[in-house]
C-alpha positions in Angstrom: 16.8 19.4 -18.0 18.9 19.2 -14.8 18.3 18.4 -11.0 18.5 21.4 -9.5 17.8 20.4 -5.4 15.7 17.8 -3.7 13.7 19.0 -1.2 12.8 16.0 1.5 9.2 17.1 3.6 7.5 15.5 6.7 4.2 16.7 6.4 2.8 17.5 10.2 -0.7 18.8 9.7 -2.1 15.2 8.8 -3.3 12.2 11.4 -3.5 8.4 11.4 -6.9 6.6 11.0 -6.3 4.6 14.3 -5.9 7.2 17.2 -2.5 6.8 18.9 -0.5 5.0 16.1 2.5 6.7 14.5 1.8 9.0 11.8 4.5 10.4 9.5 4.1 10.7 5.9 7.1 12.0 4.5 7.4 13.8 0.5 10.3 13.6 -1.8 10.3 17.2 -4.0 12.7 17.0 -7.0 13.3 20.1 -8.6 14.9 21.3 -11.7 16.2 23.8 -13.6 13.1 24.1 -15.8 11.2 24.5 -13.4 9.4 21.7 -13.0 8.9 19.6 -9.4 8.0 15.9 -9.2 6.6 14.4 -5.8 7.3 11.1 -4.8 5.8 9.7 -1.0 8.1 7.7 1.0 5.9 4.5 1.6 6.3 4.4 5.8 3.8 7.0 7.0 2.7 4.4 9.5 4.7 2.5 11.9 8.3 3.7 13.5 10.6 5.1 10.4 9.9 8.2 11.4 13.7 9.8 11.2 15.5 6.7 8.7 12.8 7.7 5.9 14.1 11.1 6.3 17.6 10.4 6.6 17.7 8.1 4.0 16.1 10.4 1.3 18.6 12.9 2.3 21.2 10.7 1.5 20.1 9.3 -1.7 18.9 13.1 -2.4 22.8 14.1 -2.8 23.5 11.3 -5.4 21.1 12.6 -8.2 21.8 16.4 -8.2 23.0 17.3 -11.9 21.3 14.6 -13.2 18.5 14.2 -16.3 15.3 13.3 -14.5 14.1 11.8 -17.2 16.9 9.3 -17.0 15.0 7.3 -14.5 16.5 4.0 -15.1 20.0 4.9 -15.3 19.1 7.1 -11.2 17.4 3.8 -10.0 20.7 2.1 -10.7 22.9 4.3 -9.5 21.1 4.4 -5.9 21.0 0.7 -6.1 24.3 -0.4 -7.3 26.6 2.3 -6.2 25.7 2.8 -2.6 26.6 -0.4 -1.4 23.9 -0.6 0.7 21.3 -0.3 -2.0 22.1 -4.1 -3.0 21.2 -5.3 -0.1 17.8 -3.8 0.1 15.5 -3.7 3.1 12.4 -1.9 4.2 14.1 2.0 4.3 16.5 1.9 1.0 13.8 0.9 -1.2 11.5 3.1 0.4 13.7 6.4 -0.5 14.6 4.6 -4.1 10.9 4.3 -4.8 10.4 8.3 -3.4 12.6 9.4 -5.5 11.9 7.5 -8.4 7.9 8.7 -8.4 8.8 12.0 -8.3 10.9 11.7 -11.4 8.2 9.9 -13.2 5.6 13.3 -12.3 8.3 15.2 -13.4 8.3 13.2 -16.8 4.7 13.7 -16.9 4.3 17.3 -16.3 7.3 18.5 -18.8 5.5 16.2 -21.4 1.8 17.3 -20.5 0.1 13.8 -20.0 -0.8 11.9 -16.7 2.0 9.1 -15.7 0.1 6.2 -16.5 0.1 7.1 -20.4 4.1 6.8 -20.6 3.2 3.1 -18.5 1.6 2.1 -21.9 -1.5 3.8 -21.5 -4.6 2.5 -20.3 -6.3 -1.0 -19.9 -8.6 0.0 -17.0 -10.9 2.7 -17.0 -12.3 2.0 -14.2 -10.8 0.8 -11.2 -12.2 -1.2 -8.3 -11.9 -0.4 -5.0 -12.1 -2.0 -1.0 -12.9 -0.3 1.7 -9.8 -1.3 4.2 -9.4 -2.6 7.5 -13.0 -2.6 9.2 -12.0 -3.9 12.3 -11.1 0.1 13.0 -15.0 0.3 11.7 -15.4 2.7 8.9 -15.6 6.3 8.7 -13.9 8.9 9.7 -13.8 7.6 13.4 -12.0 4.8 14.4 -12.6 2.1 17.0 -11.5 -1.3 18.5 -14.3 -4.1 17.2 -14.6 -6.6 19.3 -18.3 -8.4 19.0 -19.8 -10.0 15.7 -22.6 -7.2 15.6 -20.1 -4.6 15.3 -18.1 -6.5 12.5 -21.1 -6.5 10.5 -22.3 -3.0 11.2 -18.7 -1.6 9.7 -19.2 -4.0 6.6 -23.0 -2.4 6.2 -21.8 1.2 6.7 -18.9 0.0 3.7 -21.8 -1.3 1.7 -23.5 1.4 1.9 -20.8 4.0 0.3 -20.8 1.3 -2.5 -18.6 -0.6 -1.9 -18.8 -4.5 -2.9 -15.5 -5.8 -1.3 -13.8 -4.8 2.6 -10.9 -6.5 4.2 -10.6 -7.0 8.1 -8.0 -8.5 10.1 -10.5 -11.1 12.7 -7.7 -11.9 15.2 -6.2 -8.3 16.2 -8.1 -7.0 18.6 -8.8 -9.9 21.4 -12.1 -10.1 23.4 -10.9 -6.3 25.8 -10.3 -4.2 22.7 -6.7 -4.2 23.1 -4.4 -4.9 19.5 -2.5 -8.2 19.7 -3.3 -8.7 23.2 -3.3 -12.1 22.6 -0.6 -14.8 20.9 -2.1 -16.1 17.4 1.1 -18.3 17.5 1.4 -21.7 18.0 -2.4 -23.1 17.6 -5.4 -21.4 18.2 -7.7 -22.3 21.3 -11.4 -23.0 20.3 -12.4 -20.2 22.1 -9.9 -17.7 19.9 -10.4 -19.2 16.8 -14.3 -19.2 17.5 -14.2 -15.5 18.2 -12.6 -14.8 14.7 -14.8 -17.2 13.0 -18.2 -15.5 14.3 -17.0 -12.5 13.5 -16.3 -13.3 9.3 -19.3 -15.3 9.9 -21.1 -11.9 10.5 -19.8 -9.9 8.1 -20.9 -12.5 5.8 -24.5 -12.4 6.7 -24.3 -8.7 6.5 -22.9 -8.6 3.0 -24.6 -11.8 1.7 -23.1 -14.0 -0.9 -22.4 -10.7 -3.2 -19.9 -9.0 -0.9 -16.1 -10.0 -1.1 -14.3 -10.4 2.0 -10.1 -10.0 1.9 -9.0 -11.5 5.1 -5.7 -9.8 6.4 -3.4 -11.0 9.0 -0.5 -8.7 9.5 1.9 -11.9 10.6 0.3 -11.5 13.3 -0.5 -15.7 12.9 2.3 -18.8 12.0 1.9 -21.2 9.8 0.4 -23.5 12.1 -2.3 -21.0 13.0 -3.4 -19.5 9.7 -3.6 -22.8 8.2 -6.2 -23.6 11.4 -8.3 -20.4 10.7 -7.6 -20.2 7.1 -9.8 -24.2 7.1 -12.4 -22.8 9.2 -12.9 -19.5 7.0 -13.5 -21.3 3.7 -16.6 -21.6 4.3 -17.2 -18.1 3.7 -15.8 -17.7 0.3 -13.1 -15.4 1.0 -11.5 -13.2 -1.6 -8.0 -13.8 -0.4 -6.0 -14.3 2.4 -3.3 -11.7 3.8 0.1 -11.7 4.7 -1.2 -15.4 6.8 3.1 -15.9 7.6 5.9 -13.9 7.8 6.6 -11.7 4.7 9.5 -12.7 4.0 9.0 -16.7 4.0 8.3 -18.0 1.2 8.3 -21.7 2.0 5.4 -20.9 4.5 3.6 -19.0 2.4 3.9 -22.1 -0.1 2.6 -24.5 2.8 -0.3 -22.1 3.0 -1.1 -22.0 -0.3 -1.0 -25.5 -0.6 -3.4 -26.5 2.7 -5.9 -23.4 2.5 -8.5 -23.1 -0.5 -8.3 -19.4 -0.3 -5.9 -17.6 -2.6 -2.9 -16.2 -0.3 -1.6 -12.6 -0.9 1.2 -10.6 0.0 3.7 -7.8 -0.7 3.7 -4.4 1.8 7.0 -6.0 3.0 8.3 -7.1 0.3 11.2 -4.8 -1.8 12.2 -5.1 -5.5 11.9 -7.6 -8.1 14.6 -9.7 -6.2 12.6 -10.0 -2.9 9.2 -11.2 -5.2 11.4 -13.6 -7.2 11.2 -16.8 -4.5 7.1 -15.6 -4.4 6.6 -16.3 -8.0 9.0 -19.5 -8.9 7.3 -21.7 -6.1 3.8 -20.0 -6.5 3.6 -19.6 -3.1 1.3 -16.2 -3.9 -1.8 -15.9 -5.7 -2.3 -11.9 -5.5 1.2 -9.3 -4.7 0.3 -6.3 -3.0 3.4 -4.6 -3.6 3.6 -0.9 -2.4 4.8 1.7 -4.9 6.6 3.6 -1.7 8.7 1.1 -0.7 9.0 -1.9 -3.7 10.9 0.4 -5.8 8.7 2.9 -6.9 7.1 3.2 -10.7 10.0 1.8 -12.3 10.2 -0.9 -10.2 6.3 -1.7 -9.4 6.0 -2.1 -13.1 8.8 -4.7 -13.6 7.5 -6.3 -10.5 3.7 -6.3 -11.9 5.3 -7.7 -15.5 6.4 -10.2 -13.7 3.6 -11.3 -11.5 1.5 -11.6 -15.3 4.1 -14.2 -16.5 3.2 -16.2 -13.6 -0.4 -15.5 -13.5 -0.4 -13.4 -10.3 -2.9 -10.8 -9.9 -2.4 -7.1 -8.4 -3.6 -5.3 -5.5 -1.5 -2.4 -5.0 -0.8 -1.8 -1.1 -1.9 2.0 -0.1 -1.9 3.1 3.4 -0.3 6.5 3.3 -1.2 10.3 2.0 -3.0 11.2 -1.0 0.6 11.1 -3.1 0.7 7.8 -3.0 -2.8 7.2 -4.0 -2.2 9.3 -6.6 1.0 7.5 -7.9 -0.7 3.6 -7.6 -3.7 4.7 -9.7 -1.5 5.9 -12.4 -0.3 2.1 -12.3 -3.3 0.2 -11.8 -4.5 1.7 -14.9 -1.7 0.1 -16.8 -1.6 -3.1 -15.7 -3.5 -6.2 -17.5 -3.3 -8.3 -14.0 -4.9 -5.2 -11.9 -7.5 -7.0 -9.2 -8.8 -4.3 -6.7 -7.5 -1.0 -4.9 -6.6 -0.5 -1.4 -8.7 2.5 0.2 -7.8 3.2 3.6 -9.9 5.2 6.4 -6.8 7.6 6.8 -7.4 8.6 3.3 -11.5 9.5 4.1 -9.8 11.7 6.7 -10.2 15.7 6.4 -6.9 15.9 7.8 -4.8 14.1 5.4 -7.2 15.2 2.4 -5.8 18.3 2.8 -2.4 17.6 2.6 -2.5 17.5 -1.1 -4.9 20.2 -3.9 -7.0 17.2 -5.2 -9.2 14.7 -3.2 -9.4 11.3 -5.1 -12.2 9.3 -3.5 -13.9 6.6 -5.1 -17.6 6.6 -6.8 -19.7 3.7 -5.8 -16.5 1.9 -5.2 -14.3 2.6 -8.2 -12.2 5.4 -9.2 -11.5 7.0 -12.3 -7.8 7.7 -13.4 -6.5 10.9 -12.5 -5.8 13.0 -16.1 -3.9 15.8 -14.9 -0.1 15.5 -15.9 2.4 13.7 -14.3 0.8 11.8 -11.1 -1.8 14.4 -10.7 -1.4 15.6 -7.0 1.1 17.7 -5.6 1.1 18.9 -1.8 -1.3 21.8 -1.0 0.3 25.2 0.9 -1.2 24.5 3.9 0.5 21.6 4.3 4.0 23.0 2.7 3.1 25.7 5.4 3.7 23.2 8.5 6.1 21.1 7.3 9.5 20.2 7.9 11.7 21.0 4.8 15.4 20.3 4.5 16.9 21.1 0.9 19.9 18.9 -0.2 21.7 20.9 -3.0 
């Protein structure tokens, strides 16, 4: 089997789960001369890498035609060492590489006739657990800015409710007018700021009672100075874990974190390849990764990286905030792993809009999922959305 053309697709028809925001999931399609396609999503649907994602594929899309696709090791190198650039990493190479490199996995799956996570080394989840994400936004199909306590706890009962028995919300991004980071978390937190994000864990808390777990995410948006000051008066509430509390890249504040806040600290959305975890693990500076599948490296490389994590008694929480592809791919994964904590479930993937982007909707049941069994990853992109998008074919 041969690499026929890769096809590189920014699906239009979809929309974000925050009105506004930048919204651009964008699909690798390998094809071969058997026949068979493999998908693989880009992991920056959100945020402004709207035209590098798609560049970049491109580029790394000319390196692999003639090649085995089941050769996925020996493609993951090449992109890596013999680009030049591919050795020194960052958010857009690794996102192609990890595009790429899912789509050759479904295409694995689909020659052979079994779902991904069996050539992973088959299952040791059946069942996998999941959180309803970012409640801030609320929850539902319909976002909106959450400012007051009352509202904090009404998004964590509607959760609840769907059955789920774990959320995560970011407390300090929306300030006291609605508006996202309209006010500086840096530096050290007036009483009146860190009482609004306090009162508004605190309600969640009495909304869920002592059953629900609560992830606490940041975004960076604090320093070290400040998360340690919130992440002191939040332990009260026997958070789950704490969220990217520093920069994403720092992994001596992470450790300074770890070591002054009684809440495990997580990370990993911006952090690419084994190389960028490495520090992470050898100073323990992270008690959960949340490495994304479209952007760490893809399959090949999530695994390594979750391999890793074990050794050092790190658990996982895949990052997912993109379209129903790369849902698809991370289940395949998180039925695999031994360390596998929880999965990310986004509102923009409870939207009718991106649903439709692929043939299957994979939603939860009572807050867990089952594993997809079709072969390869199990989703592909629907016609409708093939319909609307923008193609470009490197040959």
């Amino acid at each position: 089997m041969k690499i026929t053309s890769v096809d590189v697709i920014k699906l239009t028809n979809g929309r974000p789960a925050v009105e506004g925001t930048p919204w651009n999931p964008t699909v690798v399609r390998i094809n071969t001369d058997e026949g068979i396609s493999g998908y693989g999503e880009i992991g920056l649907a959100y945020g402004n890498a709207e035209f590098a994602q798609f560049g970049m594929a491109r580029d790394f899309g000319k390196l692999i035609i003639g090649m085995d696709p089941f050769n996925n090791e020996q493609i993951w190198e090449k992109i890596f060492r013999m680009t030049f650039w591919g050795m020194g990493g960052g958010t857009v190479i690794f996102a192609a590489i990890s595009a790429i490199d899912i789509a050759l996995w479904d295409i694995k799956g689909k020659a052979l006739g079994v779902p991904v996570y069996k050539l992973l080394g088959g299952k040791t989840n059946d069942k996998l657990r999941a959180y309803a994400s970012q409640i801030q936004f609320d929850w539902g199909t319909k976002s909106a800015a959450l400012v007051r306590p009352e509202e904090y706890a009404e998004a964590a009962r509607k959760a609840m409710a769907e059955g789920y028995t774990c959320i995560k919300v970011d407390p300090v991004g929306f300030d006291l007018k609605g508006q996202w980071m309209g006010w500086s978390n840096y530096g050290l937190l007036e009483y009146d700021q860190l009482k609004v994000a306090v009162d508004r864990v605190a309600a969640i808390r009495e909304a869920g009672g002592p059953g629900l777990d609560i992830i606490i995410e940041l975004h960076s948006l604090t320093d070290t100075n400040t998360a340690i000051q919130l992440g002191r008066e939040l332990e009260q509430f026997r958070c789950f874990y704490y969220e990217e509390p520093v920069h994403p890249l720092n992994a001596g504040s992470m450790k300074e974190i770890a070591s002054s806040v009684k809440i495990p600290v997580a990370s990993g959305e911006r952090i690419y390849s084994r190389w960028g975890y490495r520090p992470f693990f050898e100073d323990r500076s992270l008690h959960i990764i949340q490495p994304d599948l479209g952007n760490c490296g893809g399959l090949t490389e999530g695994k390594k990286i979750c391999d890793m994590a074990n050794v050092y008694d790190c658990g996982v929480q895949m990052h997912i905030c993109g379209g129903p592809i790369a849902t698809a791919a991370a289940l395949q994964l998180e039925a695999v792993i031994p360390n596998f904590v929880i999965h990310e479930h986004h509102a923009a993937a409870l939207l009718p809009e991106n649903i439709g982007l692929c043939k299957y909707d994979y939603q939860p049941q009572n807050g867990y999922f089952e594993v997809p069994e079709l072969p390869g990853i199990g989703q592909e992109l629907s016609e409708a959305a093939l319909a609307q998008a923008e193609i470009v074919t490197v040959k």
